[in-house]
C-alpha positions in Angstrom: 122.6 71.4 101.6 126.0 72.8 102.6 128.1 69.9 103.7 131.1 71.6 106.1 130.3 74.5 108.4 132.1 77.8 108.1 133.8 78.7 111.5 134.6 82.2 113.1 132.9 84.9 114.2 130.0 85.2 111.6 129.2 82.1 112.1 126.9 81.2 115.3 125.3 78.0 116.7 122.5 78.1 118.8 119.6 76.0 120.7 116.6 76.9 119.7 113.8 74.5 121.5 116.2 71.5 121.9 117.5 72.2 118.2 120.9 72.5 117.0 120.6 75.8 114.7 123.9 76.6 112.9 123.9 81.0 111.5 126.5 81.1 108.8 127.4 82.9 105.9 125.5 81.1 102.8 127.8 78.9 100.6 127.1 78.8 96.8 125.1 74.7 97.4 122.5 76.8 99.7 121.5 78.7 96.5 119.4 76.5 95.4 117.3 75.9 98.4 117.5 79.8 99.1 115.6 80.8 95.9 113.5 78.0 96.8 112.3 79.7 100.2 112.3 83.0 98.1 109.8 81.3 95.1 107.8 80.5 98.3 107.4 83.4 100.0 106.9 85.9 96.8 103.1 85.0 96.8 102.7 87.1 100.9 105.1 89.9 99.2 103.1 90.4 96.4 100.3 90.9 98.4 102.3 93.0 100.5 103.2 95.2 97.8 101.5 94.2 94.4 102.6 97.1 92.3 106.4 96.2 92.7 106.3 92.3 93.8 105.8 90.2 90.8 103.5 87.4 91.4 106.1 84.8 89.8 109.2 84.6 91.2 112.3 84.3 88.2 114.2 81.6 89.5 117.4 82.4 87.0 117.7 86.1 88.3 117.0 84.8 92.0 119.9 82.3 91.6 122.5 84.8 89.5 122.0 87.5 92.1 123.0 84.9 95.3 125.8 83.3 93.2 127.4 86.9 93.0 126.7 87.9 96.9 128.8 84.6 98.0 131.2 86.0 95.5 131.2 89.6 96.4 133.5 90.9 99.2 130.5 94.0 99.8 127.6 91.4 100.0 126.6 88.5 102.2 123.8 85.8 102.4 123.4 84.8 105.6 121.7 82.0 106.4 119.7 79.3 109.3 120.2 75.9 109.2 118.2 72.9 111.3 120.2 69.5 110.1 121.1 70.8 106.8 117.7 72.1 106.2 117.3 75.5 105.4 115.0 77.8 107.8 115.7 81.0 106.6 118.2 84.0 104.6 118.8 87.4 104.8 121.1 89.6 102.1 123.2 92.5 103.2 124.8 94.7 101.1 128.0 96.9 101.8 127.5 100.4 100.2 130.2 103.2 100.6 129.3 106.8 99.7 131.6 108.2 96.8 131.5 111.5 98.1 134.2 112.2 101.1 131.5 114.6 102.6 129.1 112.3 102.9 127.4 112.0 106.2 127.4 108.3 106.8 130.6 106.8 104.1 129.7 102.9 105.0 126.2 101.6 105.3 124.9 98.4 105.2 121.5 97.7 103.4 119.5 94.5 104.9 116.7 93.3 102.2 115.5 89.7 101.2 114.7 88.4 104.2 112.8 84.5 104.3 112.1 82.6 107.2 109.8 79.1 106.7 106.7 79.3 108.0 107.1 76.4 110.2 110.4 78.0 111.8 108.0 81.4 112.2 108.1 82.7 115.8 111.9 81.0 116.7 113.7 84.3 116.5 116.0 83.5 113.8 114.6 86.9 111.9 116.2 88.5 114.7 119.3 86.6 114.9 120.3 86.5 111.5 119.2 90.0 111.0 121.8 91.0 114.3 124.7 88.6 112.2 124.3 91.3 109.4 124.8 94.3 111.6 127.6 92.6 113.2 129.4 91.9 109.6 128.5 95.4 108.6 130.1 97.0 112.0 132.7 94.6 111.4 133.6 96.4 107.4 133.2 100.1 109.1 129.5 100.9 108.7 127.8 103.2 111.0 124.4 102.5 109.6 121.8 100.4 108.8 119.0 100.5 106.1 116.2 98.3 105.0 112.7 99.0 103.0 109.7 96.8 104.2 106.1 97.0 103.2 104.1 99.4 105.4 101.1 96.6 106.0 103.9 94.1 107.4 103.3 94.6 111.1 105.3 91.5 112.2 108.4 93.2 110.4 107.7 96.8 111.9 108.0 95.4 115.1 111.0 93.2 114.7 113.2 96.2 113.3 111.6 98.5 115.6 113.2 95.9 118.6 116.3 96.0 116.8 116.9 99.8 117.2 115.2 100.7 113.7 113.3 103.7 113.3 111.5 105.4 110.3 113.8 107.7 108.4 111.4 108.1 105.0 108.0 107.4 103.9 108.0 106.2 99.9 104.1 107.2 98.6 102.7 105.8 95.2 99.7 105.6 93.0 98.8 105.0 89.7 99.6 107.1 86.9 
């Protein structure tokens, strides 16, 4: 994985059950291991939502998309790291509104996020999801969105902790 750290404010390092965890911004040698958690996990987000999930994951998108969010000044990956290994990632995007009469002009929009089933129930969906809203208060935006999959209690309750509340309801069906 990544070899040096990145150091400031976005980047946090924490104990987690006698474990050095480093919460950084993703460099472009996680890629690789990022779309590899993100292969992984499309299987329970197809199920999740089988209408708009594929059921295989397209690893050449997956890695274009992340190479460009390093690259981006409006984007980040953020990721959690055990000894170099990866545990999870979560993608933030900066969007400002093009209209000055806009109601909210910066927002950030959280989506993508992984966490490794064996580092399930650490709190580093929690932690890396409050490193994105401290990056996006830190460009100017004064709000938050994300989408999740109405059956995923376990998310629902984490962005519900966080301050999250429902704002729309998407319905669809077969045509």
């Amino acid at each position: 994985m990544s070899g040096g750290h990145v150091r400031g404010p976005l980047c946090r390092v924490v104990r987690i059950r006698g474990d050095c965890i480093v919460l950084r911004a993703a460099t472009r040698r996680d890629v690789t291991h990022v779309v590899g958690i993100e292969s992984a996990a499309s299987l329970t987000e197809h199920r999740f939502i089988p209408d708009i999930a594929p059921r295989r994951h397209d690893h050449r998108i997956s890695r274009r998309t992340w190479h460009r969010a390093i690259g981006s000044p409006r984007r980040r990956l953020f990721v959690a790291l055990r000894n170099r290994q990866l545990l999870g990632a979560l993608g933030v995007d900066l969007i400002i509104a093009g209209q000055r009469l806009a109601h909210v002009r910066r927002r950030i929009y959280l989506h993508s996020l992984y966490i490794v089933p064996s580092a399930r129930g650490l709190g580093l969906a929690r932690r890396l999801t409050r490193l994105a809203l401290d990056w996006g208060r830190g460009r100017g935006a004064t709000q938050a969105r994300l989408e999740m999959a109405s059956p995923n209690d376990g998310a629902r309750a984490l962005y519900e902790s966080l301050g999250f509340r429902p704002r729309e309801t998407m319905l669809a069906r077969a045509l």
